[in-house]
C-alpha positions as CSV (number, residue, x, y, z in Angstrom):
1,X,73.3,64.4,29.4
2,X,72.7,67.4,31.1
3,X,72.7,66.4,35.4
4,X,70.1,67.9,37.3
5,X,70.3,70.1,40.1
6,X,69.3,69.8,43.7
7,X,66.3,72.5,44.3
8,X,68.8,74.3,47.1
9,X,71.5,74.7,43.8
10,X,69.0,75.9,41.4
11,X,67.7,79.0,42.8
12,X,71.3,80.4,42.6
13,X,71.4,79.2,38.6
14,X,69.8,82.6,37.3
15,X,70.7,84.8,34.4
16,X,74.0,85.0,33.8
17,X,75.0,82.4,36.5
18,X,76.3,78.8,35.4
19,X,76.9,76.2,37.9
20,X,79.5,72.9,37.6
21,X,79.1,69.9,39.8
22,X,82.7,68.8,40.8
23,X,83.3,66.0,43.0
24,X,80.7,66.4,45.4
25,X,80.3,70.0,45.5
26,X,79.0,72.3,42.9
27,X,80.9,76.0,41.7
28,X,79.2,78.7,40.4
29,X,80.7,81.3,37.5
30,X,79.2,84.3,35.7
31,X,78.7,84.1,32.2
32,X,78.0,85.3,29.1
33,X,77.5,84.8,25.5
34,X,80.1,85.8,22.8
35,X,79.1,85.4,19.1
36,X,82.1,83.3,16.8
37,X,82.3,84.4,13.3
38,X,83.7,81.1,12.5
39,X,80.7,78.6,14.2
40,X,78.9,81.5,12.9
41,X,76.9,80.9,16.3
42,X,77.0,82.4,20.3
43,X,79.8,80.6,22.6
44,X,79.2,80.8,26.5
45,X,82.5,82.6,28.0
46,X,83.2,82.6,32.1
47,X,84.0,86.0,32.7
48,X,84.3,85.0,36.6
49,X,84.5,82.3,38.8
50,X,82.4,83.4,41.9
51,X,82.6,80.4,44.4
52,X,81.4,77.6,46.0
53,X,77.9,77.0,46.3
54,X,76.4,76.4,49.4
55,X,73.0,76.3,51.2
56,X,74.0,78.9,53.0
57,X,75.1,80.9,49.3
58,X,77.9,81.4,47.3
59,X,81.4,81.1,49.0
60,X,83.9,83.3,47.0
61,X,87.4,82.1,46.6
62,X,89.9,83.3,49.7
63,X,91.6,85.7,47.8
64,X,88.5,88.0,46.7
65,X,86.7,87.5,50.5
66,X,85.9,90.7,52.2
67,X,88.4,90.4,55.4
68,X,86.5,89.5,58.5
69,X,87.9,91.7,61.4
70,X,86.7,91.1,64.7
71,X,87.6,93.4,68.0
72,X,91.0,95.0,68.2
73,X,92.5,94.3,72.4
74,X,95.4,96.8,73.6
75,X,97.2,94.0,74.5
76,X,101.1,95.0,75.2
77,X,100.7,96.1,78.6
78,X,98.9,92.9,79.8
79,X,101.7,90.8,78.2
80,X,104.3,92.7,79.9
81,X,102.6,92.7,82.8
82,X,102.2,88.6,82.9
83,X,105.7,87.9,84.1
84,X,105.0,90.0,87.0
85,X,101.5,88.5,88.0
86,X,102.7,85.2,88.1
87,X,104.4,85.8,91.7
88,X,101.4,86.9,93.1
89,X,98.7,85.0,91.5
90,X,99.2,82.0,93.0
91,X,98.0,83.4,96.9
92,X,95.3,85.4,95.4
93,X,93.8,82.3,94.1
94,X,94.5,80.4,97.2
95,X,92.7,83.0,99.3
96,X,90.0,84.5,96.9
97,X,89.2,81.2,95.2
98,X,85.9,82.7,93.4
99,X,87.5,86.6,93.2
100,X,91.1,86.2,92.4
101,X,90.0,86.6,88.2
102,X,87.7,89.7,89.1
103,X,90.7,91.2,91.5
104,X,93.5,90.7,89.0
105,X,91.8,92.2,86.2
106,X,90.7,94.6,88.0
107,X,93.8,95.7,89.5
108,X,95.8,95.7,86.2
109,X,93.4,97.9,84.9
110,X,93.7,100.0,87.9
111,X,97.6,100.5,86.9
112,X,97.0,100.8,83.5
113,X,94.9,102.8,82.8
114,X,94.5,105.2,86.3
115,X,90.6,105.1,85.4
116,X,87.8,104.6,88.0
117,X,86.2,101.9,88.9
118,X,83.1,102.7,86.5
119,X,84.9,102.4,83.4
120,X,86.3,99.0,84.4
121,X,83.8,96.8,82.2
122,X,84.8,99.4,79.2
123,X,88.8,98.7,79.6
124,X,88.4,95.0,80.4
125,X,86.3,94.2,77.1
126,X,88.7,96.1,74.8
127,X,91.8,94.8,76.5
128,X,94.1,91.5,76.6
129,X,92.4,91.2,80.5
130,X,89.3,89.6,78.5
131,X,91.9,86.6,77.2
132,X,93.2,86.4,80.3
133,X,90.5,86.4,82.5
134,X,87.4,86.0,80.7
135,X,85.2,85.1,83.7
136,X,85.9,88.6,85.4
137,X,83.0,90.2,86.8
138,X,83.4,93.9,86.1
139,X,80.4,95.8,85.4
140,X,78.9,98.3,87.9
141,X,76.6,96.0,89.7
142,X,79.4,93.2,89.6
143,X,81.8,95.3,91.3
144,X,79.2,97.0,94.0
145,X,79.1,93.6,95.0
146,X,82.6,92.7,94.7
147,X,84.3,95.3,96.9
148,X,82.5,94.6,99.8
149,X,82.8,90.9,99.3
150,X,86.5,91.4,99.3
151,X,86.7,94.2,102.0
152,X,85.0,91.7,104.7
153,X,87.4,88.6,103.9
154,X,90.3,90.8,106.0
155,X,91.3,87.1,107.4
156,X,92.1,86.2,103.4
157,X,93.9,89.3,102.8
158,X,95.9,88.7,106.3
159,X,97.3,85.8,104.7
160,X,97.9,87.4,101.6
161,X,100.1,89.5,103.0
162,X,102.0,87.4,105.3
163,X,102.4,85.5,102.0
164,X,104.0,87.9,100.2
165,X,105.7,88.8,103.4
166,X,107.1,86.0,104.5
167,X,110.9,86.1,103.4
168,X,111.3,90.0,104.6
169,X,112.6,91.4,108.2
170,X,112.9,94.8,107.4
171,X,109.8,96.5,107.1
172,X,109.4,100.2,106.4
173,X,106.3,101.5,108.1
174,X,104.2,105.2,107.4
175,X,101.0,106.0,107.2
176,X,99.5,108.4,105.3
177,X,96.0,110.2,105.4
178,X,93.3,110.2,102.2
179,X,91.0,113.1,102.7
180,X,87.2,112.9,101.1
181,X,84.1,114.6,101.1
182,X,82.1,112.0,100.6
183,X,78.6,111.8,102.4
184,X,78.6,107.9,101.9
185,X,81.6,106.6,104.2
186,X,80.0,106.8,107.4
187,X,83.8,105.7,108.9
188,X,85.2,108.9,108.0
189,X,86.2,110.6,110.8
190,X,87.4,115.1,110.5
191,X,90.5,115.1,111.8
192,X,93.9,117.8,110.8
193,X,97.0,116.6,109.0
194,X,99.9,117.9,109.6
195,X,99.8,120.6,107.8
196,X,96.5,121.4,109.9
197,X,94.1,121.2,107.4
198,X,91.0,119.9,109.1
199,X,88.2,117.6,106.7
200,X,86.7,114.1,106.7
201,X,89.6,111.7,106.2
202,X,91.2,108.4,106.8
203,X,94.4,106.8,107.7
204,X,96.4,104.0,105.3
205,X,98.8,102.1,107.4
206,X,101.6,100.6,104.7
207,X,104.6,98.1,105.2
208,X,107.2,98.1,102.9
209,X,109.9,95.7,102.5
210,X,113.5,97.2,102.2
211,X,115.0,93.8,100.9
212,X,112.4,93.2,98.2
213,X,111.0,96.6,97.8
214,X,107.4,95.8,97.9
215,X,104.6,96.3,99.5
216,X,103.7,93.7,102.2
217,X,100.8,95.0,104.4
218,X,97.9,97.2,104.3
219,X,95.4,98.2,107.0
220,X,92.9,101.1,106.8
221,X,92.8,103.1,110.0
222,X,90.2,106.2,111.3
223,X,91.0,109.5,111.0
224,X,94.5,110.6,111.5
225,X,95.9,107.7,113.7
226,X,99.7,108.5,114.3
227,X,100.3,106.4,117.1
228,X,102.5,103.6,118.1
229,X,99.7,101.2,119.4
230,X,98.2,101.6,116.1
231,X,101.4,100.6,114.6
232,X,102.1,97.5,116.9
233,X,98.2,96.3,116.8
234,X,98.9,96.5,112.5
235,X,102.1,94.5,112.5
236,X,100.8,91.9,115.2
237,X,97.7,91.2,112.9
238,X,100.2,91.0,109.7
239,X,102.0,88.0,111.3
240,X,105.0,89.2,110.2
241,X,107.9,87.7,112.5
242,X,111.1,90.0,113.2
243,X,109.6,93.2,111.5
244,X,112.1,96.5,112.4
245,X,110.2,99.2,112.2
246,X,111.5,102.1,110.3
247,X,109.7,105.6,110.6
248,X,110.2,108.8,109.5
249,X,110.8,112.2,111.6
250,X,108.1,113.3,113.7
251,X,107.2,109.7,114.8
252,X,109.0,110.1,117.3
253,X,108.1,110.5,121.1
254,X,109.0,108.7,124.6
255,X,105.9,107.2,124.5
256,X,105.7,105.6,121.4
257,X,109.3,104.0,122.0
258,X,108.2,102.3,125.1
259,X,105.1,101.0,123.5
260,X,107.1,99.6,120.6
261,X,109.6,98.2,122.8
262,X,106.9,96.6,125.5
263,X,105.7,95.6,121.9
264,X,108.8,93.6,120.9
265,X,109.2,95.5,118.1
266,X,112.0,96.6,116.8
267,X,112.4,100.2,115.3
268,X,115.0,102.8,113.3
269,X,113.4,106.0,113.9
270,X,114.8,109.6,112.4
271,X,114.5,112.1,114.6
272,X,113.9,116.2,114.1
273,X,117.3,118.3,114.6
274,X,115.7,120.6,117.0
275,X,114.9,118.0,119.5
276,X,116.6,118.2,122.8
277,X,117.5,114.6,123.0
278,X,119.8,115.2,119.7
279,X,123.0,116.2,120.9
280,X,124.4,118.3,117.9
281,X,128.7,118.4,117.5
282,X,131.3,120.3,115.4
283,X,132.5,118.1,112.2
284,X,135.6,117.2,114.1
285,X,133.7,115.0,116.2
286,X,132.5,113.0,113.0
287,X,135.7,110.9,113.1
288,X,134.5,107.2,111.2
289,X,132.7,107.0,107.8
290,X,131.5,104.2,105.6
291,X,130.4,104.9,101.7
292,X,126.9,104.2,101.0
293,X,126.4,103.8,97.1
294,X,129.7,105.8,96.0
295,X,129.1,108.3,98.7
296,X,131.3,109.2,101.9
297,X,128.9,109.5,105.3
298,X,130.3,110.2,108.3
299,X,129.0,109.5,111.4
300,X,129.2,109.1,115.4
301,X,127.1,107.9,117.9
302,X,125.2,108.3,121.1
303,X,124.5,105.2,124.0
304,X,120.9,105.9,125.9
305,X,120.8,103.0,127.8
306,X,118.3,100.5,127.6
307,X,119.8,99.1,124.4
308,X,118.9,101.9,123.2
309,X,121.4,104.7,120.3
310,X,121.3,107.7,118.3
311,X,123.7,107.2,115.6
312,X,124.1,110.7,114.3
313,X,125.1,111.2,110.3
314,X,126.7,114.2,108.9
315,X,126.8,114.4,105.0
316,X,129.7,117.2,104.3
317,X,128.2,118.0,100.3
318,X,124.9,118.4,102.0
319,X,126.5,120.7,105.2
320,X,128.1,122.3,102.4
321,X,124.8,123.0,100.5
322,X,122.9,123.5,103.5
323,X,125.5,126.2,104.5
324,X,125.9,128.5,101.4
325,X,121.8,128.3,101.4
326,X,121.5,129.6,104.7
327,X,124.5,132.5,104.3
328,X,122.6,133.9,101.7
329,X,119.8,133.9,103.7
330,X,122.0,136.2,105.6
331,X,123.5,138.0,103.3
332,X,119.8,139.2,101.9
333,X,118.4,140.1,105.3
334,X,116.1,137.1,106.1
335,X,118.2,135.2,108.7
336,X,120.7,136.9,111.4
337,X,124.5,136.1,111.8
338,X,123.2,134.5,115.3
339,X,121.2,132.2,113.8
340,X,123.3,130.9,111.7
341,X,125.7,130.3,114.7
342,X,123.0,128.3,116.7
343,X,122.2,126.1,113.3
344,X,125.4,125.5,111.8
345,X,125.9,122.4,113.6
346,X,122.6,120.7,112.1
347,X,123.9,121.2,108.9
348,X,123.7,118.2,106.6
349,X,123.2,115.8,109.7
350,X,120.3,112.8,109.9
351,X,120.2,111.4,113.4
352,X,118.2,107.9,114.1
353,X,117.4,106.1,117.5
354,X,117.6,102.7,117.0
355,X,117.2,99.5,119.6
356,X,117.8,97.3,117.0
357,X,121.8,96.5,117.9
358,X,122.8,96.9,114.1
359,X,125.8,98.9,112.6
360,X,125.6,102.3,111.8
361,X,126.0,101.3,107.8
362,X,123.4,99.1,108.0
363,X,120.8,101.1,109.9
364,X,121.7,104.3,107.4
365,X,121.0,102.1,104.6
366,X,117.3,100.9,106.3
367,X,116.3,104.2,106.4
368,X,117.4,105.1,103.3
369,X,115.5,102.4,101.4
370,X,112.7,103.7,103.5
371,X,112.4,106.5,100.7
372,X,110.5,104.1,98.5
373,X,107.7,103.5,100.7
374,X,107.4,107.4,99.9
375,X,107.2,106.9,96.6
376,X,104.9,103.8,96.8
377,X,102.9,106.1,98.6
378,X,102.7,108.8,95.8
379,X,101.8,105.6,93.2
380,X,98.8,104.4,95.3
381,X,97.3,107.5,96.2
382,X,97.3,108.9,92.3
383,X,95.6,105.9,91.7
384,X,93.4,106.2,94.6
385,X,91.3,109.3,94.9
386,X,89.7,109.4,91.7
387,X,86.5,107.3,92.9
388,X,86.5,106.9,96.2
389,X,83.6,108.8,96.9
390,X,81.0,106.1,95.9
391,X,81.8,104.2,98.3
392,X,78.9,103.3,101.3
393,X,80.8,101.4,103.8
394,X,84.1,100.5,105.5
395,X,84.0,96.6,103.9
396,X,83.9,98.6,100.6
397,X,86.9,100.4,100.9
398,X,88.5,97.8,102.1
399,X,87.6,95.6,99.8
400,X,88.8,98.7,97.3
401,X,91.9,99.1,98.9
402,X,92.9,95.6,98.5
403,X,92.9,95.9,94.9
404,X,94.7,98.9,94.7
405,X,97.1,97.2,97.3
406,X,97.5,94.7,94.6
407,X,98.1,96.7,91.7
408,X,100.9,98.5,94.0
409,X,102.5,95.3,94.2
410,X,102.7,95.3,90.3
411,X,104.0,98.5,90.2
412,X,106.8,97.7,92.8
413,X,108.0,94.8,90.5
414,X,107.7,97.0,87.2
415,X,109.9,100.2,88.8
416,X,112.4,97.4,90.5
417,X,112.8,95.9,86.7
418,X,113.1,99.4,85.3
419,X,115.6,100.3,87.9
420,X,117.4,97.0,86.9
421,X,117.7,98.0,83.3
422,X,118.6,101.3,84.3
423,X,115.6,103.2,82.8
424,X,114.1,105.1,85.3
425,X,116.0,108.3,84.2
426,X,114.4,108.0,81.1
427,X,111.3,106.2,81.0
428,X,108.1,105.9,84.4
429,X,106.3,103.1,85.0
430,X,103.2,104.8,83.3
431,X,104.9,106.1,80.5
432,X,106.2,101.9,79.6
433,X,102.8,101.1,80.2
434,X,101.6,103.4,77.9
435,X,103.8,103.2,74.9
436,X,103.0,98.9,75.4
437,X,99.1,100.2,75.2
438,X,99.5,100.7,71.4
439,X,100.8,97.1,71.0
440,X,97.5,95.4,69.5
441,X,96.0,92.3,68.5
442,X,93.2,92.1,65.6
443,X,91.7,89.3,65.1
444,X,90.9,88.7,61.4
445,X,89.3,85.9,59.8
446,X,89.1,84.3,63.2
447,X,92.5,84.3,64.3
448,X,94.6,86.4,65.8
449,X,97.1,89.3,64.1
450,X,99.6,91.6,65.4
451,X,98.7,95.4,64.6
452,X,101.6,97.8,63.4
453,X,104.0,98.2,66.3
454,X,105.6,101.6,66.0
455,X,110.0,102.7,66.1
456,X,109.5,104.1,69.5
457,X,107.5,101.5,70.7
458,X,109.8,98.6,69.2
459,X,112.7,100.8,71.4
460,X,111.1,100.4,74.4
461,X,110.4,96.6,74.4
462,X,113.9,96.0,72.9
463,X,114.9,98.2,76.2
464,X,112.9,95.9,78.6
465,X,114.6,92.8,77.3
466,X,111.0,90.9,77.6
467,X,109.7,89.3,74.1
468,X,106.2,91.2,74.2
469,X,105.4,89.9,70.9
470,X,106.5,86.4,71.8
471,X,104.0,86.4,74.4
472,X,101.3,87.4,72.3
473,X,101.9,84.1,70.4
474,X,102.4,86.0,67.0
């Protein structure tokens, strides 16, 4: 006896279609009708078995279902970059308890991608960030909000930093001038480098930390602010205890010493050769030495008084290089023989005033780390002046700044791993970040697959010594 259908099977039962009941659940085939010579009559044959029948229709089997592929996320970078967000996300959410998602997404995009802020919403939705902070508020009217939000919590960012800060004495100081045109930043003030270029610009004040190598504070300033009391009003509102403060040539003055020292603060300073108070000698009087990373430097020094010292460095390869250079010079007619007799003695020499009590070794090797707030420097503002012309106030760039400040801070840790595994010579931080761009993840069928991983990029994460793929959980 033939079973009857429920109404919702039936209307799938047409021409050509047979359905069987099996179990609880009813399959449907196509058919069709094949005459036997021997029966001498037509026999139903299943030329396909098309599925599962359903209210919702026909269910074909698994291996003839048309692959369901959802979004493909650039997700490499972000998996790299988790190892290194981990030391920091743990202030950010203590500070920015409603923001910390919105800043660290927005940051890693920042270093990722070098894009403004506009194009945020685009990189977040098409990236690991959405896994990994899917509550992120990053579309144009979230972030108009956002930055000023940020820029006015300067108490929350204060303690951000001294978090990050709170292990490192030795901080490298400079400060650096953005210039824009915008008509929107009312703070702008027109002031002249030093290359006496005068426009609208203002002044970032960094700390850098020669023991860790990373950033550590961040304070915008007005116009072009070189001055001591600038610098001791920043490190006094960092809260950073015992800071030495470690400034390039032309930082230098009386003046600013004695506000620093009435400051408590601590300083290495490099001073120009031409100044009078450097005191220049023949090599002979260069009579100790100490090697600093495989390299002889030779040195003397200079009491002032007042706790005060020059110690006074002479490199002889650079003196050597230094000297040939200028001889030439000579030699083609665009310096004098008497010239070179007043200069020779500042060849390959560094001199720095210091108050700080400290050997000579160990103040040539402050300074020298000093070279990577430099490049820090040359990081942030590449990533810095492509937008910041939208801005309408001072709590906006500040609030802007921060998350720049933050993805720094990432960079920092990726160049100091780099440098670890010996890869700088080969490979910049952009250029990891972009080969682990094209490491993907598709999801298909609802879960989650890796996408083709190419030789070179395979080289670099075997290079890194960090499972990428391990992370991704595939």
């Amino acid at each position: 006896m033939t079973q009857k259908l429920p109404d919702w099977v039936l209307k799938y039962k047409t021409k050509g279609i047979a359905i069987e009941k099996r179990g609880n659940s009813y399959y449907a085939s196509r058919v069709t009708s094949v005459w036997d010579s021997s029966k001498k009559r037509a026999q139903k044959k299943t030329v396909e078995y098309l599925g599962k029948v359903t209210p919702d229709g026909i269910i074909p089997p698994r291996h003839k279902r048309e692959l369901q592929i959802g979004g493909i996320l650039e997700a490499g970078h972000f998996a790299f970059l988790e190892r290194f967000i981990k030391n920091i996300s743990g202030p950010l959410v203590e500070m920015f308890p409603d923001d910390w998602d919105s800043i660290l997404s927005a940051a890693c995009i920042r270093l990722c991608y070098q894009e403004p802020f506009s194009r945020m919403k685009i990189r977040h939705d098409t990236s690991l960030s959405k896994r990994f902070w899917p509550t992120a508020a990053l579309s144009k009217n979230s972030l108009t909000q956002l930055l000023p939000r940020i820029g006015r919590q300067w108490k929350s960012q204060r303690d951000f930093f001294s978090q990050l800060s709170q292990d490192e004495k030795h901080m490298a100081i400079d400060l650096s001038h953005i210039f824009s045109d915008s008509q929107n930043i009312q703070w702008l003030e027109v002031s002249h480098n030093p290359e006496e270029i005068w426009r609208p610009q203002f002044e970032i004040l960094l700390m850098w930390g020669t023991t860790t190598h990373q950033p550590g504070f961040l304070k915008l300033l007005p116009g072009a602010t070189h001055s001591a009391k600038s610098l001791s009003n920043a490190i006094w509102e960092s809260g950073i205890q015992d800071v030495v403060a470690i400034m390039d040539k032309g930082f230098y003055s009386l003046a600013n010493i004695e506000c620093l020292e009435d400051a408590e603060i601590q300083y290495a300073i490099a001073l120009k050769r031409d100044l009078s108070i450097v005191k220049h000698a023949t090599v002979l009087k260069y009579k100790q030495y100490f090697h600093y990373k495989k390299h002889v430097q030779w040195w003397r020094s200079t009491e002032l008084g007042d706790g005060r010292m020059i110690y006074h460095f002479m490199d002889k390869t650079l003196a050597d290089n230094e000297e040939s250079t200028y001889l030439a010079r000579v030699e083609e007619g665009k310096a004098t023989k008497a010239q070179y007799n007043k200069l020779k003695k500042r060849f390959g020499t560094l001199s720095i005033i210091t108050d700080t009590g400290l050997s000579a070794k160990k103040v040539y090797a402050l300074y020298k780390e000093r070279r990577h707030i430099e490049y820090a420097f040359e990081a942030f503002k590449k990533t810095l002046e492509a937008d910041v012309t939208w801005m309408r106030s001072r709590e906006s760039l500040q609030g802007y700044l921060f998350i720049n400040f933050v993805a720094l801070h990432l960079y920092s840790q990726v160049l100091d791993h780099l440098k670890r595994r010996d890869l700088l010579e080969r490979y910049s931080v952009q250029d990891i970040l972009t080969y682990l761009s094209k490491v993907c993840i598709v999801e298909v069928n609802g879960k989650d697959r890796l996408g083709e991983v190419s030789r070179q990029t395979q080289k670099v994460i075997d290079l890194l010594e960090i499972p990428i793929t391990e992370r991704l959980g595939l």
